[in-house]
TORVEX-521085 format. One line per field, with one value per residue (C-alpha): z, y, x; chain. Coordinates in nm, 2 decimals. Each point is the difference from the previous one (the first is absolute). Example, Ala and Ser with C-alpha at 12.3 -4.5 7.8 and 13.67 -1.06 7.14 Angstrom:
TORVEX-521085
pz	0.78 | -0.07
py	-0.45 | 0.34
px	1.23 | 0.14
fikol	A | A
END
This chain:
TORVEX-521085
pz	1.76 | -0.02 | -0.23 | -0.22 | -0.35 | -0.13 | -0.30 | -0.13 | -0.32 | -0.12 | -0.37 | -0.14 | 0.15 | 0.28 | 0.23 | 0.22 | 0.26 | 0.19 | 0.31 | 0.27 | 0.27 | -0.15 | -0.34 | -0.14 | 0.03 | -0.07 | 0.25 | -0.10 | 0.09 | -0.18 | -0.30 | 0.05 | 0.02 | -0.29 | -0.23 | 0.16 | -0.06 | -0.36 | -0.13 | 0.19 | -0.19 | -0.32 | 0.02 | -0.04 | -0.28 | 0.13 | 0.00 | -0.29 | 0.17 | 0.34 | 0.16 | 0.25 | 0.20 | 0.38 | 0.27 | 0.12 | -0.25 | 0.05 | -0.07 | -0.27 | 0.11 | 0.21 | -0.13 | 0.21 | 0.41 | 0.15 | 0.35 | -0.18 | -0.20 | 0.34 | 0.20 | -0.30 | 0.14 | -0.25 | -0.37 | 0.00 | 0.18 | -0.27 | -0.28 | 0.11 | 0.04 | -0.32 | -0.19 | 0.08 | -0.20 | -0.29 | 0.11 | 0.00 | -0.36 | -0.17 | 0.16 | -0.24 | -0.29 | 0.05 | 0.10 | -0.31 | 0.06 | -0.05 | 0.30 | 0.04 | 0.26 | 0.21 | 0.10 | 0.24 | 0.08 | 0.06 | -0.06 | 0.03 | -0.05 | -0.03 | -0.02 | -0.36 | -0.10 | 0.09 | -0.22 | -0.31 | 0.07 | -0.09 | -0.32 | 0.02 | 0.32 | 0.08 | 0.27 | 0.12 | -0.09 | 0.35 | -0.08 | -0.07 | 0.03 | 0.06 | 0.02 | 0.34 | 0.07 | -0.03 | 0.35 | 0.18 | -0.20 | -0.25 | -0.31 | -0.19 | -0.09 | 0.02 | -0.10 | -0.30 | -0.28 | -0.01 | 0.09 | -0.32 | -0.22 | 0.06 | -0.01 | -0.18 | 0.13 | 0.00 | 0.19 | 0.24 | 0.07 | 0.08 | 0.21 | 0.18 | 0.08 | 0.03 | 0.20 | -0.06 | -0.03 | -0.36 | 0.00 | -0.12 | -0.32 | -0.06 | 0.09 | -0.27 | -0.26 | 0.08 | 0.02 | 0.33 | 0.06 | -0.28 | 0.16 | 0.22 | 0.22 | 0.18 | 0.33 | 0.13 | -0.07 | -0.40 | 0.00 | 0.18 | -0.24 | -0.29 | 0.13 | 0.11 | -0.45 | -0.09 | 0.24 | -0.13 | -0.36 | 0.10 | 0.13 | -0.30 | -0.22 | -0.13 | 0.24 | -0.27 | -0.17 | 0.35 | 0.11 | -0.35 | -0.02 | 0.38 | -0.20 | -0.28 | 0.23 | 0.19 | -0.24 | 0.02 | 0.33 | 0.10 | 0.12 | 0.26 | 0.17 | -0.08 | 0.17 | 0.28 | 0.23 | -0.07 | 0.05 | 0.35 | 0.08 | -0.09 | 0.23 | 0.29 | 0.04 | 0.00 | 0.25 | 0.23 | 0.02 | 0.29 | -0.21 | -0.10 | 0.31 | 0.09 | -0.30 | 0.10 | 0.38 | -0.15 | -0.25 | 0.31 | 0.24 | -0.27 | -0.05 | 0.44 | -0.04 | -0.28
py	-0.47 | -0.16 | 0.06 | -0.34 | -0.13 | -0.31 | -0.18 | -0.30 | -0.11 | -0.01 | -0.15 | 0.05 | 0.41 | 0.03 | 0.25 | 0.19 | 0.25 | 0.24 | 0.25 | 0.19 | 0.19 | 0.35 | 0.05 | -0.31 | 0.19 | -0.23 | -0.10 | -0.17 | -0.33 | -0.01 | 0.11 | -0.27 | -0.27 | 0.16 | -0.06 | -0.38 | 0.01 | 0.09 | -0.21 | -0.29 | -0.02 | 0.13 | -0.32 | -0.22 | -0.19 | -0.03 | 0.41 | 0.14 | 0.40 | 0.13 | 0.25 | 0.28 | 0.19 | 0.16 | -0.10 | 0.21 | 0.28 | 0.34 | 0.05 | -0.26 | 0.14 | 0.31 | -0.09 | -0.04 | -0.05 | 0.30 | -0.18 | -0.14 | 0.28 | 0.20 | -0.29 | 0.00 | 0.11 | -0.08 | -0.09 | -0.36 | -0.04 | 0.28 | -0.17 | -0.33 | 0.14 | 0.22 | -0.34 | -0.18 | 0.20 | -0.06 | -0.40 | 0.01 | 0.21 | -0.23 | -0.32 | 0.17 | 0.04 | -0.35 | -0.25 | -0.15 | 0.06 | 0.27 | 0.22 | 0.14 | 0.30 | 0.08 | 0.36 | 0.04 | 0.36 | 0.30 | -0.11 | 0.19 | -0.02 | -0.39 | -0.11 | 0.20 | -0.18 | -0.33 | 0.11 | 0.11 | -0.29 | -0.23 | -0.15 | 0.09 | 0.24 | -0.04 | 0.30 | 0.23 | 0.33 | 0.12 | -0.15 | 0.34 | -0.05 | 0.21 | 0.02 | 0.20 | -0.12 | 0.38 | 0.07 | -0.24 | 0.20 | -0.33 | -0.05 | -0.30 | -0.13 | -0.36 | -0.06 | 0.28 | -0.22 | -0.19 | 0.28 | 0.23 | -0.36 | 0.06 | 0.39 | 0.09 | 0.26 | 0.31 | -0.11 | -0.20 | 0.34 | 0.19 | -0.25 | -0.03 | 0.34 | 0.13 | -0.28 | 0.09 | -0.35 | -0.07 | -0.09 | -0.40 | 0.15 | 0.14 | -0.31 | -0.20 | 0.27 | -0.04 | -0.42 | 0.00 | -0.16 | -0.28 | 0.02 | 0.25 | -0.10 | 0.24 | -0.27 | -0.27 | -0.26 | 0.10 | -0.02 | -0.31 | -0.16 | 0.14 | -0.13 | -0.36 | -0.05 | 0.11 | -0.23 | -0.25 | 0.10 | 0.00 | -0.36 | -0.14 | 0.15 | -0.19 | 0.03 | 0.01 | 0.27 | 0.23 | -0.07 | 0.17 | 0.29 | 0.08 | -0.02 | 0.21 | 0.24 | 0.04 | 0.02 | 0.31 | -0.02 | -0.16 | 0.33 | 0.02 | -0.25 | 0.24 | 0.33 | -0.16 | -0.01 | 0.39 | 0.09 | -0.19 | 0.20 | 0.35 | -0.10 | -0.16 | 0.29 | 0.28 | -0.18 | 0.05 | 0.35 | 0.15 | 0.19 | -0.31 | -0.14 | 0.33 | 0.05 | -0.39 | 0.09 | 0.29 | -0.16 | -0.33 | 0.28 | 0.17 | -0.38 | -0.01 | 0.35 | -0.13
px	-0.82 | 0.35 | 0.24 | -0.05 | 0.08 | -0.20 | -0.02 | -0.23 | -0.10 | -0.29 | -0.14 | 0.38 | 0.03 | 0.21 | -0.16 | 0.23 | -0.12 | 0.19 | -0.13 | 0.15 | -0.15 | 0.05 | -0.10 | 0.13 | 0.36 | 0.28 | 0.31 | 0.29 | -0.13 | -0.29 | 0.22 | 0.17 | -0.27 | -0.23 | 0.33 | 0.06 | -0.36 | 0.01 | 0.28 | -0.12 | -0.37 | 0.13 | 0.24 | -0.36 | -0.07 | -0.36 | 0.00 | -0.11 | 0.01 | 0.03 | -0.24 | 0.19 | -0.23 | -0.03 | -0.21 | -0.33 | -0.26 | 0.21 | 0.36 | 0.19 | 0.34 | 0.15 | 0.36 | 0.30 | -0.09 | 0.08 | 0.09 | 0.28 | 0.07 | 0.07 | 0.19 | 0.29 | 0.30 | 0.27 | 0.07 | -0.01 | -0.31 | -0.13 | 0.08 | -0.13 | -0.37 | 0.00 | 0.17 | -0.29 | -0.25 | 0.26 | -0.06 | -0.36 | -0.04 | 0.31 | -0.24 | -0.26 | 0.18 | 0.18 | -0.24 | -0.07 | -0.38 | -0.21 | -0.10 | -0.32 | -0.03 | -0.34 | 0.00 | -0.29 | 0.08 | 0.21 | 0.42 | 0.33 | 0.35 | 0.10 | -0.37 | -0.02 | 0.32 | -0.17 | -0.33 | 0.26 | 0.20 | -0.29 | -0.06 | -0.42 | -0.15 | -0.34 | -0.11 | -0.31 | -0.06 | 0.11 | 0.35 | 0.16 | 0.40 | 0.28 | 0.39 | 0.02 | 0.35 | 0.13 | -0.21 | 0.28 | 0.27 | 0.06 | -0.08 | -0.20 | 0.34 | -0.02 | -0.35 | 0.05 | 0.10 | -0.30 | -0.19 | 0.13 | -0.03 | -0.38 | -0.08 | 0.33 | 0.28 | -0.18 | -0.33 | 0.23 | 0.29 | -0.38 | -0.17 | 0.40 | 0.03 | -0.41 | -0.06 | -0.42 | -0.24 | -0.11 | -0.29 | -0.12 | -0.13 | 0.33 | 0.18 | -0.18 | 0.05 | 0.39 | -0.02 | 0.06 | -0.36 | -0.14 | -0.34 | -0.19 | -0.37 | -0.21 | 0.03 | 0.21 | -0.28 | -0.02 | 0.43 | -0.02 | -0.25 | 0.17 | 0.36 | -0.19 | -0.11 | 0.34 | 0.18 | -0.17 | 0.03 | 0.42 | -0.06 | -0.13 | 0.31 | 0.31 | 0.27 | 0.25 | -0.15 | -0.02 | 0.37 | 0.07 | -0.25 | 0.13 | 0.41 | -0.12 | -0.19 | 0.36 | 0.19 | 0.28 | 0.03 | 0.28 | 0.15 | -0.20 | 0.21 | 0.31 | -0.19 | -0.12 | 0.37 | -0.03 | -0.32 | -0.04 | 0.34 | -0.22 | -0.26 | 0.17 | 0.22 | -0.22 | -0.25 | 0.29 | -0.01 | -0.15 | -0.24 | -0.11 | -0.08 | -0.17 | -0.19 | -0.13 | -0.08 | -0.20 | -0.17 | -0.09 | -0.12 | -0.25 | -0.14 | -0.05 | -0.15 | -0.30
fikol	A | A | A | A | A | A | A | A | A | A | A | A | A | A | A | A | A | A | A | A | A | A | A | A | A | A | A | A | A | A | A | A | A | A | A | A | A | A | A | A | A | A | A | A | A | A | A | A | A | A | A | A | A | A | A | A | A | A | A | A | A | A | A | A | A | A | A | A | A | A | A | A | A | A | A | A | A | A | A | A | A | A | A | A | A | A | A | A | A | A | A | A | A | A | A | A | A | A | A | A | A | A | A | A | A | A | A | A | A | A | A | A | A | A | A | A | A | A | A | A | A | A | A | A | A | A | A | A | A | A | A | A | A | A | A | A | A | A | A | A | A | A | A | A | A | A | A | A | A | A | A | A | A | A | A | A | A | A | A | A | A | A | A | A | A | A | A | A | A | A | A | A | A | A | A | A | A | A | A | A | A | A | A | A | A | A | A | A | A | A | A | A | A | A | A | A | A | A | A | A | A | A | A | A | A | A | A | A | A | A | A | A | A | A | A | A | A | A | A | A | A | A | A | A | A | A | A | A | A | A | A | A | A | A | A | A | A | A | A | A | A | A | A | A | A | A | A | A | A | A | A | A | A | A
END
């Protein structure tokens, strides 16, 4: 599988898939193109919601690529990559439309900030999440304020700095997940009626649910220079880079 992102629409929902060979892990350039993405159908009149999910039945999202993650070599280049989460969660919260997430399985780092940066998650009971960004020596800096808007400060400073999988059950209970299935076929026929349940709803009245829904977090905008600083810098490290070598040779080993 290539590293791809897609979109069509289909009966007003603009579908956009994502996939990359390893987990559906996320370089910088599909971070960018999931944003362009984003913005782009959320700027439809036709569009009444968009759909975000990843390609294939197992992982939703490993996070950040760690290919990319080790071939940094200096601030700016750091910076750039950990921005574009930030572009891809602020295309969320900004579209204008709501976003509704697919989580088909197991997600980390960035991919839980995608699933709490949607405005309704539909996933499996195998999609257990965790914030495992401390493993790398970072933290879940940049994805953390949509992240903590979900599960609050407390749940989000233990999942940050545990870095243990909660389970799906969990998830819902902390409205993370809107709606949990015992398979991919009963999510997918769930998601299918409330797609078109979305499609059959007054735009108007959408555009403002998704403002009210948002509403005190225009901050977010203000932490984000700050919090990409926090992570770009410490992936630097060497420990970093070690701790990600490590971690990429106990995945060959399995």
């Amino acid at each position: 599988m290539n590293e791809f992102v897609t979109s069509e629409i289909k009966n007003n929902i603009a579908e956009i898939t994502f996939g990359t060979p390893k987990s559906n892990s996320l370089p910088g350039v599909i971070l960018e193109k999931l944003a362009q993405a984003i913005l782009e159908e959320g700027a439809k009149d036709e569009v009444k919601a968009i759909l975000l999910k990843s390609e294939g039945e197992k992982a939703f999202c490993a996070g950040a690529s760690f290919d990319e993650l080790l071939a940094i070599e200096e601030l700016e280049a750091s910076t750039k990559f950990f921005g574009g989460f930030a572009k891809v969660l602020n295309a969320m919260r900004n579209c204008g439309k709501i976003v509704v997430v697919r989580v088909q399985g197991k997600t980390t780092g960035g991919g839980v900030g995608i699933a709490c940066g949607a405005d309704y998650c539909f996933a499996t009971e195998d999609s257990a999440l965790a914030l495992t960004e401390i493993n790398l020596g970072i933290g879940p800096f940049v994805i953390g304020p949509y992240v903590e808007r979900k599960i609050g400060k407390s749940q989000f400073s233990a999942m940050a700095i545990d870095a243990d999988f909660r389970s799906a059950e969990w998830a819902e209970q902390h409205n993370v997940y809107h709606s949990v299935s015992s398979s991919i076929q009963e999510m997918d026929e769930k998601l299918e009626k409330f797609l078109q349940t979305l499609a059959s709803r007054s735009n108007e009245a959408l555009a403002l649910i998704k403002k009210v829904s948002w509403e005190g977090t225009d901050h977010f905008n203000e932490l984000m220079p700050a919090r990409i600083h926090m992570s770009a810098s410490l992936i630097l490290e060497d420990s970093a880079k070690k701790n990600i070598e490590a971690i990429k040779e106990r995945l060959r080993a399995k």
